[in-house]
DODREN-693836 format. One record per residue: residue number from 1; residue in three letters; x, y, z negated of N, C-alpha, C, CB in turn. Coordinates in pm, whole numbers, plus 50000, padded with zeros to 5 digits. Glycine has a CB too. Example, Ala and Ser with C-alpha at 12.3 -4.5 7.8 and 13.67 -1.06 7.14 Angstrom:
<nodes>
bapa 1 mipa ALA n.X 51319 n.Y 49431 n.Z 49220 ca.X 51230 ca.Y 49550 ca.Z 49220 c.X 51320 c.Y 49670 c.Z 49220 cb.X 51131 cb.Y 49553 cb.Z 49095
bapa 2 mipa SER n.X 51285 n.Y 49775 n.Z 49292 ca.X 51367 ca.Y 49894 ca.Z 49286 c.X 51290 c.Y 50003 c.Z 49213 cb.X 51408 cb.Y 49940 cb.Z 49428
</nodes>
This chain:
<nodes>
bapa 1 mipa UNK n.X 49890 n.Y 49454 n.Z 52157 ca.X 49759 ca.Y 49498 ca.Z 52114 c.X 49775 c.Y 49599 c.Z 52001 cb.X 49673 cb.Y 49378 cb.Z 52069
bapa 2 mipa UNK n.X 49687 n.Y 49720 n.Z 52044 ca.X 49739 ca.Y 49791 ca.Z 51909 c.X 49634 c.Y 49752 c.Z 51769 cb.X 49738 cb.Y 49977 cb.Z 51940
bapa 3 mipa UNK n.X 49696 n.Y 49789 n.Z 51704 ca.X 49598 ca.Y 49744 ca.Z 51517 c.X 49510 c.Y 49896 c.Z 51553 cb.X 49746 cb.Y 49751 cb.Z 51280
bapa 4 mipa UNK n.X 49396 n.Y 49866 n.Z 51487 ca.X 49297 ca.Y 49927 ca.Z 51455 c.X 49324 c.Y 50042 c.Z 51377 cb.X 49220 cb.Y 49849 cb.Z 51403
bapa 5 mipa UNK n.X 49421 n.Y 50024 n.Z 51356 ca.X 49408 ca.Y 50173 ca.Z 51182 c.X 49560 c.Y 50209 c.Z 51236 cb.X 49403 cb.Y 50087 cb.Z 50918
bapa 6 mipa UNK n.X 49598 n.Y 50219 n.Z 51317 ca.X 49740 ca.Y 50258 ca.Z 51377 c.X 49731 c.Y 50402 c.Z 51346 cb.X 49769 cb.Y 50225 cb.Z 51547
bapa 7 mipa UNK n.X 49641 n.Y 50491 n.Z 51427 ca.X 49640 ca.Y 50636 ca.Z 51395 c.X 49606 c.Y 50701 c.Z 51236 cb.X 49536 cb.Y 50688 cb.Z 51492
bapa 8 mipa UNK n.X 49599 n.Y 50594 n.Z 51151 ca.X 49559 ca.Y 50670 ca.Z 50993 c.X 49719 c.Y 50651 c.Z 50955 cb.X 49417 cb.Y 50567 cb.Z 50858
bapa 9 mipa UNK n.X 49755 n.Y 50637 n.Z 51000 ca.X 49916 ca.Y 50652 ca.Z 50922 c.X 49958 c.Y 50809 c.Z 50758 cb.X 50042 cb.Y 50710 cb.Z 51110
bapa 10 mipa UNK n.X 49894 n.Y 50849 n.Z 50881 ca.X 49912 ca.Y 51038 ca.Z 50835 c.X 49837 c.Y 51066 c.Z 50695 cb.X 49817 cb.Y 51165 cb.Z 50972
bapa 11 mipa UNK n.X 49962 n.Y 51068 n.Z 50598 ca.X 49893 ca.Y 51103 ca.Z 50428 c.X 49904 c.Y 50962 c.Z 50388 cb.X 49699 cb.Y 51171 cb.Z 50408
bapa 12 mipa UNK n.X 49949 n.Y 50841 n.Z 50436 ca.X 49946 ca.Y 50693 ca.Z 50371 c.X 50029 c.Y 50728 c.Z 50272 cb.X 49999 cb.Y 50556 cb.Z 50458
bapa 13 mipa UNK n.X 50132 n.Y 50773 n.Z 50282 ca.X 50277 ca.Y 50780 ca.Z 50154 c.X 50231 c.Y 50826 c.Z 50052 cb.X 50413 cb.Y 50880 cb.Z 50177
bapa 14 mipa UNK n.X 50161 n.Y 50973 n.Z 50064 ca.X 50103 ca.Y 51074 ca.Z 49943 c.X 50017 c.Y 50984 c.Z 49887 cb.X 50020 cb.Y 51221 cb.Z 49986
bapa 15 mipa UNK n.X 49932 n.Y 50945 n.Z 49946 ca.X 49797 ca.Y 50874 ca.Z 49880 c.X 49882 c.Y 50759 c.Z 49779 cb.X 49672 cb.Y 50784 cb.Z 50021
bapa 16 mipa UNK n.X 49905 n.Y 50673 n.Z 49877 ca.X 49976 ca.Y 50563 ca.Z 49781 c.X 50077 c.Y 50619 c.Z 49660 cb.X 50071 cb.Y 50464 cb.Z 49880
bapa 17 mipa UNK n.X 50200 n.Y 50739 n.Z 49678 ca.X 50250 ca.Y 50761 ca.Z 49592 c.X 50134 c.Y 50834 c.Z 49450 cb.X 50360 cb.Y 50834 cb.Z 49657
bapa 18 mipa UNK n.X 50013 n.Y 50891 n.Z 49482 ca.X 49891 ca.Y 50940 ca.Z 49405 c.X 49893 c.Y 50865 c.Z 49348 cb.X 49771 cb.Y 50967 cb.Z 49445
bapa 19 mipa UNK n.X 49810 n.Y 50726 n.Z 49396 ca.X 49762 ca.Y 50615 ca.Z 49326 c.X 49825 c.Y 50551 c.Z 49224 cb.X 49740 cb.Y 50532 cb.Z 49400
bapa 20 mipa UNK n.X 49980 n.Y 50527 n.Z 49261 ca.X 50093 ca.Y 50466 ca.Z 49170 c.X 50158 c.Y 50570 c.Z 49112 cb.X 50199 cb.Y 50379 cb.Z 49241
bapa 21 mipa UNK n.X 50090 n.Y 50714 n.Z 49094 ca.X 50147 ca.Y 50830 ca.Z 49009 c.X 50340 c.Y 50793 c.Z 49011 cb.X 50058 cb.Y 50819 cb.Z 48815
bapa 22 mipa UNK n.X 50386 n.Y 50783 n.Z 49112 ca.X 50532 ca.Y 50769 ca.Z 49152 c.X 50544 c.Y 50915 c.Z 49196 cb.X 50572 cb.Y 50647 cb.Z 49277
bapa 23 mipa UNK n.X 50666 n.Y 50975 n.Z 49143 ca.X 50732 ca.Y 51102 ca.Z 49201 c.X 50842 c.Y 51063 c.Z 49179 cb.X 50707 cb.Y 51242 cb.Z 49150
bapa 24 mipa UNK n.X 50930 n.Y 51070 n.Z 49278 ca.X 50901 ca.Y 51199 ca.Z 49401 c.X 50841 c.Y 51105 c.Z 49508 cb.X 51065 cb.Y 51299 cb.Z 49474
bapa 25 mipa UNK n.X 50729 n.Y 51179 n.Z 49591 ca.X 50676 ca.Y 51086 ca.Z 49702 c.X 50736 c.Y 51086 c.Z 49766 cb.X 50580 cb.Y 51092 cb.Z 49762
bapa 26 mipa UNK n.X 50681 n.Y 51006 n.Z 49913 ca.X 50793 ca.Y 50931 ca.Z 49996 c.X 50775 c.Y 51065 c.Z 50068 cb.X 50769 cb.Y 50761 cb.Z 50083
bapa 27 mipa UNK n.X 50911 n.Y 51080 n.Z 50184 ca.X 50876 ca.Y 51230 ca.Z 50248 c.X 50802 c.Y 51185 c.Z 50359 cb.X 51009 cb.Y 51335 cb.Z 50297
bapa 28 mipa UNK n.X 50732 n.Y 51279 n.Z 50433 ca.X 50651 ca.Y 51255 ca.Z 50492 c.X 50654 c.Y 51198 c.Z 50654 cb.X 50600 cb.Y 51349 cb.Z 50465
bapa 29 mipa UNK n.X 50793 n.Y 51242 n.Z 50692 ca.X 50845 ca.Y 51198 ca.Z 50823 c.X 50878 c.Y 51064 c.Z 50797 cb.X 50967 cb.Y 51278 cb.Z 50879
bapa 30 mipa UNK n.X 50893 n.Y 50991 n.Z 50687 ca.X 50932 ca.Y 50880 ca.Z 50680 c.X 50785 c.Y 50755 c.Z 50819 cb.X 50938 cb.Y 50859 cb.Z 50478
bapa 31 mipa UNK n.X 50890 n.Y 50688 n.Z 50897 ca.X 50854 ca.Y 50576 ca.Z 50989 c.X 50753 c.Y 50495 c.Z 50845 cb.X 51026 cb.Y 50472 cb.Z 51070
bapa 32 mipa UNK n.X 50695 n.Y 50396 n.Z 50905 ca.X 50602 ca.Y 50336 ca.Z 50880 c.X 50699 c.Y 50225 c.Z 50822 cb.X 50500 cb.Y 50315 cb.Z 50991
bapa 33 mipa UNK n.X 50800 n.Y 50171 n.Z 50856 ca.X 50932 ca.Y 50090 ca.Z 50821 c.X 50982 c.Y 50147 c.Z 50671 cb.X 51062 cb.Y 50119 cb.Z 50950
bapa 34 mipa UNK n.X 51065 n.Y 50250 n.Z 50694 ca.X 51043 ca.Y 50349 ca.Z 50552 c.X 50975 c.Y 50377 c.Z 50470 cb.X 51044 cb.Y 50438 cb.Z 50551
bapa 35 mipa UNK n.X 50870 n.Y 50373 n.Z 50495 ca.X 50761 ca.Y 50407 ca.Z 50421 c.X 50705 c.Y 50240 c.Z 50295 cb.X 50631 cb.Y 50462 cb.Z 50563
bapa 36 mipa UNK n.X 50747 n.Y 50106 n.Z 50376 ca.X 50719 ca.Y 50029 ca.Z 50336 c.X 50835 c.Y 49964 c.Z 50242 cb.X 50667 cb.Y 49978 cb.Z 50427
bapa 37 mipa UNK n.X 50967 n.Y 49976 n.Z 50314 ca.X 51104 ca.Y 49981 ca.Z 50214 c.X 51072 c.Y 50049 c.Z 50086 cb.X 51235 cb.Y 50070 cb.Z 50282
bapa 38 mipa UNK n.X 51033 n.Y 50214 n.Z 50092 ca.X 51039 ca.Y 50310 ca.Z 49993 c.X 50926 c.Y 50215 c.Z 49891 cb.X 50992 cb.Y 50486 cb.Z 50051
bapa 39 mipa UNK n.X 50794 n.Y 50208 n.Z 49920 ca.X 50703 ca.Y 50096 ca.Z 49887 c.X 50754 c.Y 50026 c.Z 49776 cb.X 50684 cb.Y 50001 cb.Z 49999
bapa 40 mipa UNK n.X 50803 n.Y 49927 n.Z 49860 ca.X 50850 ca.Y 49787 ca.Z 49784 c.X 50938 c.Y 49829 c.Z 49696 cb.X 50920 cb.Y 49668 cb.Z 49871
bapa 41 mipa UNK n.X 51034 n.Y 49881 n.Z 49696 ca.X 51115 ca.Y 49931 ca.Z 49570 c.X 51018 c.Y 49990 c.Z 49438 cb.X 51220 cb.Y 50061 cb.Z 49625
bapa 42 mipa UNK n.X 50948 n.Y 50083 n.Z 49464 ca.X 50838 ca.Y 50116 ca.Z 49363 c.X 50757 c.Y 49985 c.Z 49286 cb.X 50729 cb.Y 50203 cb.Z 49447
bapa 43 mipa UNK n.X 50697 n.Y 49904 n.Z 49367 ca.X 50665 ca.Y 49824 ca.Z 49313 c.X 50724 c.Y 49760 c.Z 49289 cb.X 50605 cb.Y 49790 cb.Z 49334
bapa 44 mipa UNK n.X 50870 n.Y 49685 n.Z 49303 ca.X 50916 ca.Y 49620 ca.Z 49211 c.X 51001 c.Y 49660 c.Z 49069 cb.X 50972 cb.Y 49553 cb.Z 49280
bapa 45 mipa UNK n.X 51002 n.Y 49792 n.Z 49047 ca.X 51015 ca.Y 49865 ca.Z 48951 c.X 50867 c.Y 49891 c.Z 48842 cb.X 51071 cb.Y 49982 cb.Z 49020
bapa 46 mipa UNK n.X 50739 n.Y 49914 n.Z 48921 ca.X 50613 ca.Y 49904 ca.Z 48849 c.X 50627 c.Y 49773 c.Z 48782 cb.X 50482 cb.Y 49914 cb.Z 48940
bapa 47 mipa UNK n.X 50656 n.Y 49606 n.Z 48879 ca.X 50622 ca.Y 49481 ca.Z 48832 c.X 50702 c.Y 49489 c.Z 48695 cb.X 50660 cb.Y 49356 cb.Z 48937
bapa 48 mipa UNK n.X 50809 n.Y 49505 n.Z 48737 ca.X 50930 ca.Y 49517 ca.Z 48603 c.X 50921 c.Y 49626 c.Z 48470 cb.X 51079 cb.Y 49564 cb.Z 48677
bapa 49 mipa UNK n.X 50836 n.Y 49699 n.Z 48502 ca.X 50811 ca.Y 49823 ca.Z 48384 c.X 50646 c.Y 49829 c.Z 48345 cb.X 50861 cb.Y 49998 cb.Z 48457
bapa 50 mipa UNK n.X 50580 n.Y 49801 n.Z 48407 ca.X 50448 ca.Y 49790 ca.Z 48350 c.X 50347 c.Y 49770 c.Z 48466 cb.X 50413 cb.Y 49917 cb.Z 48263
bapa 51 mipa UNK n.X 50353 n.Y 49623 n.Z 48449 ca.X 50298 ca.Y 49504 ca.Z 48555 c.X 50148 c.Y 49533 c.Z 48526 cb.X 50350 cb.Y 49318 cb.Z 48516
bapa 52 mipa UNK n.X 50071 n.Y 49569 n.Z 48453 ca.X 49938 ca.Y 49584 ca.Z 48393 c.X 49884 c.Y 49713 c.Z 48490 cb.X 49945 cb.Y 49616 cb.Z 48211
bapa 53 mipa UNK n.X 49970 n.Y 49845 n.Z 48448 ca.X 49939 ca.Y 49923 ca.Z 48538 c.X 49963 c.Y 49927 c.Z 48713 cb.X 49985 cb.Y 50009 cb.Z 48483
bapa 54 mipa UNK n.X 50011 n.Y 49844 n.Z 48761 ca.X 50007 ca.Y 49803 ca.Z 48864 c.X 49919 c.Y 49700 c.Z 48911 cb.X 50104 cb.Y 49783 cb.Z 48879
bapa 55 mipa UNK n.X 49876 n.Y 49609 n.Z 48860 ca.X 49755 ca.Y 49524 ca.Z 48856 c.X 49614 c.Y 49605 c.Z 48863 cb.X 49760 cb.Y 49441 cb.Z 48723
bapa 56 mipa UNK n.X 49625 n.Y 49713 n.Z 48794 ca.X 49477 ca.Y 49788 ca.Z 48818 c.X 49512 c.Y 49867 c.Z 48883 cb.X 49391 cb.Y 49848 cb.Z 48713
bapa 57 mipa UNK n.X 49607 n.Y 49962 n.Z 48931 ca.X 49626 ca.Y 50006 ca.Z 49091 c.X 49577 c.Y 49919 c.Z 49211 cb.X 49774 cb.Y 50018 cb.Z 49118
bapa 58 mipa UNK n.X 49613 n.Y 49822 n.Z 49224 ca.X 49542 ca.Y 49700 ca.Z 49297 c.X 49401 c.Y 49651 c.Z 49269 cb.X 49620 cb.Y 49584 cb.Z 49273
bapa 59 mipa UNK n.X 49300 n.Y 49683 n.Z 49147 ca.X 49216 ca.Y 49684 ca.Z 49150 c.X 49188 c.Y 49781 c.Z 49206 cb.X 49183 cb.Y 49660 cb.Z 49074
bapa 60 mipa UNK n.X 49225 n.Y 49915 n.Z 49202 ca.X 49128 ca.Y 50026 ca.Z 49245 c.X 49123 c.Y 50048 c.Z 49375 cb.X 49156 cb.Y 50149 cb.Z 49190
bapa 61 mipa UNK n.X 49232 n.Y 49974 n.Z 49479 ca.X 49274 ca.Y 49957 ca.Z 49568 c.X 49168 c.Y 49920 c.Z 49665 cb.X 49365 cb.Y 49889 cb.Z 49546
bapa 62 mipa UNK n.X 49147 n.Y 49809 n.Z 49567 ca.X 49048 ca.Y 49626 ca.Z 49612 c.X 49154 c.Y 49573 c.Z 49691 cb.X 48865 cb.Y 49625 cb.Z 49740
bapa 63 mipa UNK n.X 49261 n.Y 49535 n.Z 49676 ca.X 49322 ca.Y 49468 ca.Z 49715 c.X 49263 c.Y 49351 c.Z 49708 cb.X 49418 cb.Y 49483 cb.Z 49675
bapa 64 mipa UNK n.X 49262 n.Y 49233 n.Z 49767 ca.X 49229 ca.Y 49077 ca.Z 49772 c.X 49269 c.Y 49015 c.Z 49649 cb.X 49303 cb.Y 49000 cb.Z 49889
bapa 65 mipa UNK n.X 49231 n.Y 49000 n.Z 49574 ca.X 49295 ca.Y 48880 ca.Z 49467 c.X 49379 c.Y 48790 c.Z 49450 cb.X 49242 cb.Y 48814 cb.Z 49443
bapa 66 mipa UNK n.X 49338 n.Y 48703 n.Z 49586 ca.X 49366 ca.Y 48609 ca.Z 49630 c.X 49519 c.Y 48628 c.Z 49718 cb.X 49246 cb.Y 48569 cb.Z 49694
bapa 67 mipa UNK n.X 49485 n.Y 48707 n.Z 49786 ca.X 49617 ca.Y 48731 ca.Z 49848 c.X 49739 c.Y 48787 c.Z 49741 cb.X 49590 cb.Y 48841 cb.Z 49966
bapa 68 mipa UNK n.X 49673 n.Y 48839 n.Z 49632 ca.X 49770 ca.Y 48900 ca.Z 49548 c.X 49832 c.Y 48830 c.Z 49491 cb.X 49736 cb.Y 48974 cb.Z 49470
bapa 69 mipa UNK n.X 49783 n.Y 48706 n.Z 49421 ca.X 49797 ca.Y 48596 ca.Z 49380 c.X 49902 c.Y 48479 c.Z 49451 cb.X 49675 cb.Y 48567 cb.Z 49375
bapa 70 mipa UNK n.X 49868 n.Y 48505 n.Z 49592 ca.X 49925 ca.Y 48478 ca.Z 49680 c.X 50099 c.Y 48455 c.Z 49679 cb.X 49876 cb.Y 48565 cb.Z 49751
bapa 71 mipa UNK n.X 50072 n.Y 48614 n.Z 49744 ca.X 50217 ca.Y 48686 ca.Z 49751 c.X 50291 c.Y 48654 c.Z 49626 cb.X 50209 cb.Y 48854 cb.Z 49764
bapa 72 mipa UNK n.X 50281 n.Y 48677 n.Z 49488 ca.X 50331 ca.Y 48704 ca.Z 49377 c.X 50361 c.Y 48552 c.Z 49335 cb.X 50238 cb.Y 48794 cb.Z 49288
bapa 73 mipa UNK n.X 50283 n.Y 48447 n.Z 49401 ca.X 50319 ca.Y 48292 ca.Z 49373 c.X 50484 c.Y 48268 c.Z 49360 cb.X 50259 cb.Y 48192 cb.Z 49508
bapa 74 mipa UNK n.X 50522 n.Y 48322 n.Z 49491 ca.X 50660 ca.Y 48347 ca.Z 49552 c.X 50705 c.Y 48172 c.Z 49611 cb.X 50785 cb.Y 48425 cb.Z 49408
bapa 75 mipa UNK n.X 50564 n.Y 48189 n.Z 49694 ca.X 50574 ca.Y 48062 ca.Z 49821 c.X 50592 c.Y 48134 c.Z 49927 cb.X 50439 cb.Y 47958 cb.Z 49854
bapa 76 mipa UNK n.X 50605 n.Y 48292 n.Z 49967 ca.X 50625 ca.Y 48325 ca.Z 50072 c.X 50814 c.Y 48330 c.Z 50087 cb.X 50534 cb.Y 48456 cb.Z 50088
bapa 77 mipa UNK n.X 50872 n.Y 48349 n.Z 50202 ca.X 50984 ca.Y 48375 ca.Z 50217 c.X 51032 c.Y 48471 c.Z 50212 cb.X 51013 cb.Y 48345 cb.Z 50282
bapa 78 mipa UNK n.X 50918 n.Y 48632 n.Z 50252 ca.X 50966 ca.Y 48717 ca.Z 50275 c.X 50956 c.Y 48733 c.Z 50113 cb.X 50917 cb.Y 48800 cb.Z 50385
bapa 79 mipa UNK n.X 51041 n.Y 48886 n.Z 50037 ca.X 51037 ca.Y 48997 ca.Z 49954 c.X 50861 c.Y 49016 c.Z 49936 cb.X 51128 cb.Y 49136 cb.Z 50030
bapa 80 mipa UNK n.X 50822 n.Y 48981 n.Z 49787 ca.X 50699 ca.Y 49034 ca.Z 49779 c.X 50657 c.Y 49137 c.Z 49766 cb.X 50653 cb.Y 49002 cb.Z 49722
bapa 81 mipa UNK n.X 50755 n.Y 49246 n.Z 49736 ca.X 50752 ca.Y 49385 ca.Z 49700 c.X 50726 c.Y 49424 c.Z 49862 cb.X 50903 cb.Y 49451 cb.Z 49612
bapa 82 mipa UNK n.X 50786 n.Y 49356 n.Z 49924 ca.X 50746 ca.Y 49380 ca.Z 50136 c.X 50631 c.Y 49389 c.Z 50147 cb.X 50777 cb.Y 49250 cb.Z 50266
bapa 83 mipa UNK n.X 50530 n.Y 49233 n.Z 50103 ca.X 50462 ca.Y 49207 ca.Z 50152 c.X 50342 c.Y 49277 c.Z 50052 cb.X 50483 cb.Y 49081 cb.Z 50188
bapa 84 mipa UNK n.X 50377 n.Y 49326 n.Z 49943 ca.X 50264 ca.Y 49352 ca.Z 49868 c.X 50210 c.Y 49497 c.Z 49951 cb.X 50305 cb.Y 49366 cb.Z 49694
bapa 85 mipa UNK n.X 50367 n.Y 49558 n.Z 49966 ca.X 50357 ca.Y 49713 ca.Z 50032 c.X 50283 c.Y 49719 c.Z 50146 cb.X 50492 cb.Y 49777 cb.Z 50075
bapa 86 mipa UNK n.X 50287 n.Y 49624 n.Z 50230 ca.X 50193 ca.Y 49549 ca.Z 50373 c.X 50092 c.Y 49590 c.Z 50362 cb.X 50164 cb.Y 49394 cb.Z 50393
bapa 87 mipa UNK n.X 50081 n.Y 49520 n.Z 50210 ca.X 49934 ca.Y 49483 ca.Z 50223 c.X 49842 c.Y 49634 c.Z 50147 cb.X 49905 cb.Y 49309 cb.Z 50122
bapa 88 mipa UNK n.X 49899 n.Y 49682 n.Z 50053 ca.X 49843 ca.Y 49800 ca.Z 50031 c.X 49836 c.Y 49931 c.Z 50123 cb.X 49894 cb.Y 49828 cb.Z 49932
bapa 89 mipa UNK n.X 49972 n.Y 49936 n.Z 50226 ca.X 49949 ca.Y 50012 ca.Z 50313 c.X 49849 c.Y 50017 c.Z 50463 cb.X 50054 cb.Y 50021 cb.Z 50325
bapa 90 mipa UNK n.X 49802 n.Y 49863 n.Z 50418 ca.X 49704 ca.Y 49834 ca.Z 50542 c.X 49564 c.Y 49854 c.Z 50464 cb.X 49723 cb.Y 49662 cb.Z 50620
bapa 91 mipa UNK n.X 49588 n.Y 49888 n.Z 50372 ca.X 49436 ca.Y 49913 ca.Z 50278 c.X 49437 c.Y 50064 c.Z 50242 cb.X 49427 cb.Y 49812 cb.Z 50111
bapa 92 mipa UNK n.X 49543 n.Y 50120 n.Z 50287 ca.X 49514 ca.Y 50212 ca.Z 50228 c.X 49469 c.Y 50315 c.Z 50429 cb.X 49665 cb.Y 50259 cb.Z 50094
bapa 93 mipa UNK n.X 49550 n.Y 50276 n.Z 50539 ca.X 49489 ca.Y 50279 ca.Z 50642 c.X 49375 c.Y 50267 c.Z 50694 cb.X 49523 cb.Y 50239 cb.Z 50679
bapa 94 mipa UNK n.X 49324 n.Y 50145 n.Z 50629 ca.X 49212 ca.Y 50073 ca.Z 50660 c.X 49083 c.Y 50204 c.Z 50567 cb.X 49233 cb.Y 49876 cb.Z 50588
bapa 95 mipa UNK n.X 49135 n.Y 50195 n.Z 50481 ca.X 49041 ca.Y 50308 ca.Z 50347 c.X 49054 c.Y 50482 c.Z 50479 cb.X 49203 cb.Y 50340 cb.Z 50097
bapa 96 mipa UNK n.X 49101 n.Y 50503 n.Z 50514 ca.X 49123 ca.Y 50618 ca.Z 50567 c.X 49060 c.Y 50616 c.Z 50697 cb.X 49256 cb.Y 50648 cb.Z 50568
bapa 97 mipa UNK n.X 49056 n.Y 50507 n.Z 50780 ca.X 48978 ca.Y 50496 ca.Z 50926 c.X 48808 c.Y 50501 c.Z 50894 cb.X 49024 cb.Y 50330 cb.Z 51012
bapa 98 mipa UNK n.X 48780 n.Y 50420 n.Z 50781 ca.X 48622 ca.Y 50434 ca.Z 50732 c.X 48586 c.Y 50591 c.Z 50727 cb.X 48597 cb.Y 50362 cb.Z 50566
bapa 99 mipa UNK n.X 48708 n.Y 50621 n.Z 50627 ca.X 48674 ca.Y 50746 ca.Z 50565 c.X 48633 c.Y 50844 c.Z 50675 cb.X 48792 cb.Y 50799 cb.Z 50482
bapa 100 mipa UNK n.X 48744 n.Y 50856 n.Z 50796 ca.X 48700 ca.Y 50908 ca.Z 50912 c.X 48618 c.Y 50926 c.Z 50987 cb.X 48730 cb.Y 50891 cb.Z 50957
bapa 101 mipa UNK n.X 48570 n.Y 50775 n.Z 50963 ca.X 48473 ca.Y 50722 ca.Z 51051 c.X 48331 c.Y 50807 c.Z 51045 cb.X 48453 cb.Y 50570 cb.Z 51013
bapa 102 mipa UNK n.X 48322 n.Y 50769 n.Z 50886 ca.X 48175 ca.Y 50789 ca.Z 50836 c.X 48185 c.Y 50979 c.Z 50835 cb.X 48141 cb.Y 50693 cb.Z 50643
bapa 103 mipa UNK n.X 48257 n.Y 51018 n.Z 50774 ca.X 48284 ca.Y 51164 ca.Z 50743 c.X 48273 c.Y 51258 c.Z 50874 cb.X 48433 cb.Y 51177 cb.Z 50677
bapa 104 mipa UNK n.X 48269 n.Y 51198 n.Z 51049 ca.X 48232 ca.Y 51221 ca.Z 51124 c.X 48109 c.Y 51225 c.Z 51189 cb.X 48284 cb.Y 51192 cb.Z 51147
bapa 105 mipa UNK n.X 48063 n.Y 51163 n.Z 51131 ca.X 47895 ca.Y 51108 ca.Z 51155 c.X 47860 c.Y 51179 c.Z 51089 cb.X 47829 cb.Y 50969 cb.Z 51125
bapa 106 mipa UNK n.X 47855 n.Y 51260 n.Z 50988 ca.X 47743 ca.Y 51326 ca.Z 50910 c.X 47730 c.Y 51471 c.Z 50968 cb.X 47775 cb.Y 51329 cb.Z 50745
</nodes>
């Protein structure tokens, strides 16, 4: 089954590297795999250097709370820096299919 926000891929890296003011961004051919590796390393360098400004990146995000809370418990098995990247890159997809959406309609 394909996911819903499969085709917003395109500009996920830039945006996210925007948001987390990280340079150098990820390059742009980078796979969706890459893109989430490159990810998780950033943020676990943000958690470790200034966890505050990464916390309100995730506000501005709207990331889930709860899930954030979640992940960062470190009851999951996987790498949270994985799963955090998951989860922002499916928000930041998800933010881009609306955007489409609506920005077509007018």
């Amino acid at each position: 089954m394909d996911h819903p926000f499969r085709d917003n891929f395109s500009g996920t890296g830039e945006y996210i590297a925007n948001q987390l003011d990280i340079i150098p961004t990820p390059h742009q051919s980078y796979s969706e795999e890459e893109l989430i590796e490159w990810l998780a390393a950033q943020i676990h360098r943000l958690l470790n250097q200034n966890r505050d400004y990464f916390f309100g990146v995730c506000y501005r995000l709207d990331l889930d709370e709860q899930k954030l809370k979640s992940i960062l418990s470190g009851k999951h098995l996987e790498d949270p820096g994985i799963l955090l990247a998951k989860e922002i890159i499916h928000k930041v997809k998800q933010r881009n299919h609306w955007k489409a959406y609506y920005g077509n309609r007018g």
